[in-house]
C-alpha positions in Angstrom: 12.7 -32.2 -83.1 13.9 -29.2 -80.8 10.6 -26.7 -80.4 12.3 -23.8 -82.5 13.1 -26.5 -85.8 9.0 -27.3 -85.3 7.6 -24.3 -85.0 10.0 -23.6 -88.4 8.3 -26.4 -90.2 4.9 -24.8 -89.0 5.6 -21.4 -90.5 7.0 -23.3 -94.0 3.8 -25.5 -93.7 1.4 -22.1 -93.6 3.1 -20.6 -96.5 2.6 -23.3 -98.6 -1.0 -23.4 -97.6 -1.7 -20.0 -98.1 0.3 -18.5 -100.3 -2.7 -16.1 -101.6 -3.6 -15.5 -99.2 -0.3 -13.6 -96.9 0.5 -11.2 -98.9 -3.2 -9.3 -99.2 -3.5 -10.0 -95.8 -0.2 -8.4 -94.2 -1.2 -5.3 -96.2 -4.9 -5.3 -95.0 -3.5 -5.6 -91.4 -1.3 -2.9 -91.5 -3.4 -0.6 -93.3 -6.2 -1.1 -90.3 -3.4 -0.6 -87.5 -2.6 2.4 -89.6 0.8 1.6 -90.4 3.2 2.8 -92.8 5.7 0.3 -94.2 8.3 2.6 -92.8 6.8 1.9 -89.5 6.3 -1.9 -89.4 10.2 -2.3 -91.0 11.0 -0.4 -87.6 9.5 -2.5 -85.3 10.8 -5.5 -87.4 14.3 -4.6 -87.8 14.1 -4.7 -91.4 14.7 -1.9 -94.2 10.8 -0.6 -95.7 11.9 -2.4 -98.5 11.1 -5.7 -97.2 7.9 -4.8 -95.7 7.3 -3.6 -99.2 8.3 -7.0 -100.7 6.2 -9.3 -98.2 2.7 -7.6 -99.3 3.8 -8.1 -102.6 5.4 -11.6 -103.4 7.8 -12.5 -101.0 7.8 -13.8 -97.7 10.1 -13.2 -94.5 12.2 -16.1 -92.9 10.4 -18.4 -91.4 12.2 -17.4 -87.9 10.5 -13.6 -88.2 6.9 -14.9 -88.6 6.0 -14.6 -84.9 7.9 -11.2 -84.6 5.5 -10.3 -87.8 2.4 -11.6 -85.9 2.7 -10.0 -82.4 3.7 -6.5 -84.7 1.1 -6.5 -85.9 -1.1 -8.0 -82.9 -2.2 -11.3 -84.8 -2.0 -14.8 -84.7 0.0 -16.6 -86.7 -3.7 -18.9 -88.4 -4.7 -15.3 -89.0 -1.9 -14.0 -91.0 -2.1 -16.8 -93.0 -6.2 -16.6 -93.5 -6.3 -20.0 -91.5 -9.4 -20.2 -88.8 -8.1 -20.1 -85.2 -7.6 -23.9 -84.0 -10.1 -23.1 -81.3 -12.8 -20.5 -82.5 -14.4 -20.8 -78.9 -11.6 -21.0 -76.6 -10.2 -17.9 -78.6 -13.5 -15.7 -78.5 -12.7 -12.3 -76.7 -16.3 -11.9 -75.7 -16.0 -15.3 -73.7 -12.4 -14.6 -72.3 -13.9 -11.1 -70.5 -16.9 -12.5 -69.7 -14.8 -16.1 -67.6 -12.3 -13.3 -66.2 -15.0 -11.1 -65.2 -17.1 -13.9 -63.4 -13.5 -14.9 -61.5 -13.8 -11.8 -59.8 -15.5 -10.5 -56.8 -17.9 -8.5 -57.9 -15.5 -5.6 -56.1 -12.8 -6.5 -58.3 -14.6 -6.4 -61.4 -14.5 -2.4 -61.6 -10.9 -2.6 -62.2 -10.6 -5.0 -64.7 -13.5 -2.7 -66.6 -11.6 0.1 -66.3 -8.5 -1.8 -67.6 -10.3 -2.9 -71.0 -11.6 0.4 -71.4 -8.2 1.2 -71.3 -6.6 -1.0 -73.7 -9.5 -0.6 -76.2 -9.2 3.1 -76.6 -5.0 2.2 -77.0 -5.9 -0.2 -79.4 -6.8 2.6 -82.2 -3.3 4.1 -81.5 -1.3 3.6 -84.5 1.9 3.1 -82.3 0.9 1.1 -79.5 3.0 -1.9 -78.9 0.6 -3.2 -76.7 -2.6 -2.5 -74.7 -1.1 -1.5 -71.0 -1.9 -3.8 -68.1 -3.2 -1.4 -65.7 -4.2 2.2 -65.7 -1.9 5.0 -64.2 -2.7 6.1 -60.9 -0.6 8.6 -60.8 -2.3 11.5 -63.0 -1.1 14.8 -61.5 -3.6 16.6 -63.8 -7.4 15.7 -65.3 -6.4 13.5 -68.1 -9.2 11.8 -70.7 -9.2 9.0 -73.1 -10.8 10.2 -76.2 -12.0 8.2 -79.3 -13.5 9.5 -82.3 -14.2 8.0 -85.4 -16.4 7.6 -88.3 -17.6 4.8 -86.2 -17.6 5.6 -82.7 -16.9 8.1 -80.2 -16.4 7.3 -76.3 -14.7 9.3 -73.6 -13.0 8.2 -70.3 -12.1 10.0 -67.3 -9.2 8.2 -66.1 -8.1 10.4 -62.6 -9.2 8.4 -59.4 -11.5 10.8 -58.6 -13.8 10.4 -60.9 -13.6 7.4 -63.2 -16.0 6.9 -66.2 -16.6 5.6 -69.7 -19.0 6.7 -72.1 -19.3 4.8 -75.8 -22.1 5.5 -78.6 -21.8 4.1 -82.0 -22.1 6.0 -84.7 -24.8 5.0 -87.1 -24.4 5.8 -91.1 -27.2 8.6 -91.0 -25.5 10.0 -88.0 -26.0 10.8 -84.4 -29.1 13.0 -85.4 -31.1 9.6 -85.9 -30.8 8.9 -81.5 -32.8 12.6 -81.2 -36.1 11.4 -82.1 -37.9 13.6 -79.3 -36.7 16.6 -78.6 -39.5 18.2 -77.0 -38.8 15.4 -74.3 -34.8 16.0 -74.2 -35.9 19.6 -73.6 -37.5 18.6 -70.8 -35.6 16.9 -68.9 -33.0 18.8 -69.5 -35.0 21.9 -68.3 -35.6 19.6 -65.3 -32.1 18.9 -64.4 -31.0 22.5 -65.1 -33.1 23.5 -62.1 -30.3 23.3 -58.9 -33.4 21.8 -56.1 -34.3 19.5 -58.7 -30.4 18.1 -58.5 -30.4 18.2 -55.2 -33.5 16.0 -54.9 -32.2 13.6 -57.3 -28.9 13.6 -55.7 -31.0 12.6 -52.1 -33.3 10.2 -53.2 -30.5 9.0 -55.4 -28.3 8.7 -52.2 -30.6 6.6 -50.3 -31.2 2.7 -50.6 -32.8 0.7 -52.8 -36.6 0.7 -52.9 -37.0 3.1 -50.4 -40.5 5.2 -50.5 -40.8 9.3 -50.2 -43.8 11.4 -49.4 -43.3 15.1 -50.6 -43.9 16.7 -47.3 -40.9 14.9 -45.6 -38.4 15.6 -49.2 -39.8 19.1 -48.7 -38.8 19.4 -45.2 -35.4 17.5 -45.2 -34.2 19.4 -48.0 -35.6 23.0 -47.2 -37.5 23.2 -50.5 -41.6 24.5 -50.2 -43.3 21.3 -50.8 -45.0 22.9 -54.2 -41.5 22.7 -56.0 -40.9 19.5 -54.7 -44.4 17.8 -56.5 -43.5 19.5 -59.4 -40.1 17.8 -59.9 -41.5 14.9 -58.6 -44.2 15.0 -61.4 -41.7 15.5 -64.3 -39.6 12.8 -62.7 -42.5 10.5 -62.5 -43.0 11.6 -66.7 -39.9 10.3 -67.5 -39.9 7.3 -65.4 -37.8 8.1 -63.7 -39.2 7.7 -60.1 -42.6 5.4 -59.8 -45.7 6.5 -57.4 -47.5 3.8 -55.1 -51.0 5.6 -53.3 -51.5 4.2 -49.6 -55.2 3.9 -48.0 -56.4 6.0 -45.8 -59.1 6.7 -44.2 -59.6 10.3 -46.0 -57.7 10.0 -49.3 -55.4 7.8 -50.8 -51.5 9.1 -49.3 -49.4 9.2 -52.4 -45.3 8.0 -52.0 -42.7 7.3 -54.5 -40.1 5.3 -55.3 -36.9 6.0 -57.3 -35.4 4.0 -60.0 -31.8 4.3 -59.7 -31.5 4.9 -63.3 -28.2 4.8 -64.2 -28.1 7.0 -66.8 -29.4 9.7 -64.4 -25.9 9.5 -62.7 -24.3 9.6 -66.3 -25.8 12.6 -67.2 -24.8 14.3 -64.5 -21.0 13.3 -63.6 -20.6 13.9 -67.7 -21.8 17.6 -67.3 -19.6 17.4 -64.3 -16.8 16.4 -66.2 -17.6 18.7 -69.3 -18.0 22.2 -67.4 -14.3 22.4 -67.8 -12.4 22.5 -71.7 -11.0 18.9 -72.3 -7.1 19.5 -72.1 -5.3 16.6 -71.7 -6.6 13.7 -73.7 -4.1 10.0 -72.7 -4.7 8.1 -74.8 -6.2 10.4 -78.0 -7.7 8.4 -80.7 -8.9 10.7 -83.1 -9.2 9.3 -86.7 -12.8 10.9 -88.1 -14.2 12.8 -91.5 -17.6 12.9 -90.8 -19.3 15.3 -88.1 -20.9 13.6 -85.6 -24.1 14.5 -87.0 -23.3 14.0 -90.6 -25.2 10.8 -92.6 -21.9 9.6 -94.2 -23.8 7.8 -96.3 -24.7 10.9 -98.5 -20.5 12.0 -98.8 -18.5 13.9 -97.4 -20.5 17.2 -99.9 -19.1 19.9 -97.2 -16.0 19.2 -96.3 -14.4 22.5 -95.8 -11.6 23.2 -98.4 -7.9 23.8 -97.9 -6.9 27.6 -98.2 -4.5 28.4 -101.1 -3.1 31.0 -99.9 -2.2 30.2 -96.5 1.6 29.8 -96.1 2.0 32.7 -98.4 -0.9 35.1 -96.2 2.2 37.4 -94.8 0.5 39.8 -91.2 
């Protein structure tokens, strides 16, 4: 039987299986890709009429089934309600996790960078398909932005500075993550102090467990050594640099050691990047009620209201 005849008989075999089961699922689908019908008859080739007809009773020719499917980016088993013929071999988290251990770990950046990519174009209503490989042509500072109800994350895409930031959004909102703010304050008091960046960026620059007394930072980096055991203190609060105290003869020398936290680095290329009003956002995913703040689970009780009067409001 020629391959196109079979994989015929396949599609004629699935709707017989499953006829409950297409019909709420085609809907469901297109609802969470955030498709109108008019939109899905596009990419099919078929009037919004059919589309309307598949989610109700019918059921398109066998021959448009895999058109249908990659449409709407899903497998066949899946548009039918069937379970993938190989649950493992099909898991996403598996298929990064075998591409990423193929790589050299120099490689590997770019293929983060690449997923990033194609899950912040995933949200996209109109995306045909996540893209391959990131532009490296950006003329101007472009960002991927995400926000939902859900999530938010923003990407830097230029060359120059490259970087992804994700939180999910709990139900009682963001405001649940700030449970000491007397610490935030402090550290962000600490950071907001230029010598105390500039020690960071130093120790930050040199190589792993490597040790620093204050008198050397102090004369290396021009600071009086009494500013330079105060950051070091807070620094040491935060854990963010540990201290190790040598013998001596008179008193114990004390030296420390920096962590190479990474979300030191994070917090300050993202001020870095936010000193300036985001712009140009490529791609913008932006599908959110809720502040980010807001417990969601309470309602949406102040959502500001439309204004009655403002097409008619003549200046």
């Amino acid at each position: 039987m020629p391959l196109q005849h079979r994989r015929m008989a396949q599609a004629q075999n699935l709707i017989m299986l499953q006829k409950q089961d297409f019909h709420s699922i085609l809907q469901q689908r297109r609802k969470a890709l955030r498709l109108t019908q008019e939109q899905l008859a596009q990419r099919m080739n078929v009037s919004p009429q059919a589309v309307s007809k598949w989610e109700k009773s019918s059921y398109p020719d066998a021959e448009q089934l895999p058109r249908l499917a990659a449409a709407l980016n899903i497998s066949l088993d899946a548009l039918f309600g069937l379970p993938a013929p190989d649950a493992e071999g099909s898991d996403p988290v598996q298929a990064v996790s075998r591409a990423l251990h193929s790589l050299p770990p120099q490689a590997r950046p770019e293929l983060v960078e690449r997923l990033w990519y194609a899950v912040f174009c995933a949200y996209l209503p109109a995306a045909e398909a996540a893209p391959q490989k990131l532009n490296r042509q950006f003329e101007r500072e472009t960002y991927a932005l995400l926000h939902t109800d859900y999530e938010i994350a923003l990407a830097r895409l230029n060359p120059d500075q490259r970087f992804c930031f994700y939180i999910e959004k709990p139900a009682h909102g963001m405001a649940a993550y700030l449970q000491d703010t007397e610490r935030i304050c402090r550290m962000l008091k600490t950071l907001a102090d230029e010598d105390a960046i500039r020690i960071v960026r130093y120790i930050a620059g040199c190589s792993r467990n490597k040790l620093f007394f204050v008198d050397k930072l102090a004369a290396k980096l021009s600071i009086p050594v009494e500013k330079v055991q105060t950051v070091m203190n807070r620094l040491d609060r935060f854990g963010l640099v540990w201290r190790m105290a040598a013998d001596s003869e008179s008193e114990p020398i004390i030296m420390y050691g920096y962590t190479h936290h990474p979300a030191v680095a994070g917090i300050l290329v993202l001020a870095q990047s936010i000193c300036n009003y985001l712009q140009f956002c490529d791609p913008k995913a932006d599908y959110y009620v809720y502040g980010t703040m807001q417990d969601r689970t309470q309602g949406n009780a102040d959502k500001v209201p439309e204004v009655s009067n403002w097409d008619t409001d003549i200046f």
